[in-house]
C-alpha positions as CSV (number, residue, x, y, z in Angstrom):
1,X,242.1,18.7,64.5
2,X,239.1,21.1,65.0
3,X,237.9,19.4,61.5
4,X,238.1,15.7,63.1
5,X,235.6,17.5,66.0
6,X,233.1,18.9,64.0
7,X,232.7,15.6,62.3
8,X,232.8,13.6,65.4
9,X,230.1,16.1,66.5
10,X,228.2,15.6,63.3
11,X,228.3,11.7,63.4
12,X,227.0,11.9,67.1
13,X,224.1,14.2,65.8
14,X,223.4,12.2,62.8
15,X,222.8,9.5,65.2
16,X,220.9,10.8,67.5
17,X,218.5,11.8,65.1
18,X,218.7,8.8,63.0
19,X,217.7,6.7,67.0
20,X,214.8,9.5,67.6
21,X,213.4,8.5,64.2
22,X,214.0,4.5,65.0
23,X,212.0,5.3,68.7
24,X,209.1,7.3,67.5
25,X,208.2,6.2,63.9
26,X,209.8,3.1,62.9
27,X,209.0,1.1,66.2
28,X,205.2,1.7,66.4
29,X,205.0,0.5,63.2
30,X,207.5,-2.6,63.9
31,X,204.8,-3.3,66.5
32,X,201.7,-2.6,65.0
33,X,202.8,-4.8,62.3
34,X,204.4,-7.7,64.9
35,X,200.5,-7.3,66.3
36,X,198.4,-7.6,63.1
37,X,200.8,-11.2,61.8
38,X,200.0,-12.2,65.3
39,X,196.5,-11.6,64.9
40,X,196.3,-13.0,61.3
41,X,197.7,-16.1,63.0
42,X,195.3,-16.4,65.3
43,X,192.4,-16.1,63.3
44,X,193.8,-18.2,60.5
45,X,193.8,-21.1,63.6
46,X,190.6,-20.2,65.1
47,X,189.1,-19.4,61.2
48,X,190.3,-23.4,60.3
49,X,188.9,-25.2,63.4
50,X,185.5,-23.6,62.6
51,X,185.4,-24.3,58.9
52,X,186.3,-27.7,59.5
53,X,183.5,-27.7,62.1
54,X,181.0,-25.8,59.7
55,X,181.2,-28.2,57.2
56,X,181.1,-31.7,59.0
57,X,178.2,-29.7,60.9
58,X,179.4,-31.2,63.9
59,X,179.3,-34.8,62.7
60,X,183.1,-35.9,62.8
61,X,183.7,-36.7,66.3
62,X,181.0,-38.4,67.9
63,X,183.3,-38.8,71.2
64,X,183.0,-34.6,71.6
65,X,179.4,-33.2,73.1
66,X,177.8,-30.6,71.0
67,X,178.9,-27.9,73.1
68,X,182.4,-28.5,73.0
69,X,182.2,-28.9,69.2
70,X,181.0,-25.1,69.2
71,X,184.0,-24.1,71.4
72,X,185.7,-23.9,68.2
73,X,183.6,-21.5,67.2
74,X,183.6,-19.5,70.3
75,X,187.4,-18.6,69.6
76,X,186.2,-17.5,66.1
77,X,183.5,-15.4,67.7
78,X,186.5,-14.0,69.6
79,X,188.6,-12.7,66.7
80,X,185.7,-11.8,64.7
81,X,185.1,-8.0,63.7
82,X,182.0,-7.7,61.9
83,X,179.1,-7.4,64.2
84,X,176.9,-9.0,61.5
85,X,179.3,-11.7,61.1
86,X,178.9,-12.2,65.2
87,X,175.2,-12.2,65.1
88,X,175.2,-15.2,62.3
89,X,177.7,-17.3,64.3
90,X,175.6,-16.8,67.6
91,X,172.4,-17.4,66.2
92,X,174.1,-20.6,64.3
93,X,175.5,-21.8,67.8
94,X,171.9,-21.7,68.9
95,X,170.2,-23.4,66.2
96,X,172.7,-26.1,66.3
97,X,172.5,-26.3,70.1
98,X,168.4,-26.6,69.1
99,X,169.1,-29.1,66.4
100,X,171.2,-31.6,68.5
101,X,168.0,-31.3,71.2
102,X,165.3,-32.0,68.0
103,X,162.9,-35.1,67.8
104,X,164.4,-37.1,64.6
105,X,162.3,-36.6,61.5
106,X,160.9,-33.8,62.8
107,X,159.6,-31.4,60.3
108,X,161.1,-28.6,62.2
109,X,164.4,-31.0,62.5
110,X,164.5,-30.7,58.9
111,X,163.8,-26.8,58.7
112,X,166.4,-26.2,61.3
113,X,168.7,-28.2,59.6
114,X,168.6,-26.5,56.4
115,X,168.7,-23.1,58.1
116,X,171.7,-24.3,60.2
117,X,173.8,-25.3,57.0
118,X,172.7,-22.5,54.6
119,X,174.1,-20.2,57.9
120,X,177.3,-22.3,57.8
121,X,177.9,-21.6,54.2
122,X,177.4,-18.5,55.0
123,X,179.9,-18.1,57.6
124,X,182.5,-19.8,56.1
125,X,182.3,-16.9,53.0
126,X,182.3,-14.6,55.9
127,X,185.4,-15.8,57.2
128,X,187.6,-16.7,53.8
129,X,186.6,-13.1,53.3
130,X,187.6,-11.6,56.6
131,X,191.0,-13.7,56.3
132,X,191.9,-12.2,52.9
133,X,190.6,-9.0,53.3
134,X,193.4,-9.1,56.6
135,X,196.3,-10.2,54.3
């Protein structure tokens, strides 16, 4: 009998140590990694709207202003790490914002446009790579 004790005891040990190791090291990680999919989700979303903005250049909905074309990339700016990567999009929101207010066949309609879609090339680099390096 005193044998079928001491192993009662030694399950009810085994796991209570086995739960403290479940509560302090397996469920921070359970929830940093429930966090990071989440946020992977999110910018994969938010990432896609703005790409498919970027490259129409706000062209594929003429029923949407300007500014709520750009929302889409407001959510990006959102999720987005790289304070480089931040400044770009800003400064892009502004140009394009300056664009859509241009004279047509403007010379500096043409300059801003070609500075507006070499910085949306380069965004949407900057987010493929921020998605994949987040894999």
């Amino acid at each position: 009998m005193g044998n079928f004790i001491q192993l009662i005891a030694a399950f009810g040990v085994g796991g209570l140590i086995v739960k403290l190791i479940d509560i302090f090291i397996l469920q921070p990680y359970l929830v940093k990694k429930e966090i990071n999919n989440w946020l992977r989700e999110k910018k994969l979303e938010a990432y896609s709207l703005a790409v498919e903005d970027l490259s129409a250049m706000g062209f594929k909905n003429n029923e949407e202003s300007p500014f709520e074309i750009l929302g889409n990339l407001s959510q990006t700016l959102l999720l987005v790490e790289d304070l480089e990567l931040q400044k770009l999009i800003e400064s892009h929101m502004f140009d394009r914002a300056e664009l859509h207010d241009c004279e047509p066949d403007s010379i500096n309609q043409n300059e801003l446009f070609s500075k507006v879609n070499s910085d949306a090339r380069k965004i949407i680099l900057a987010l493929k790579t921020d998605l994949r390096r987040g894999a």
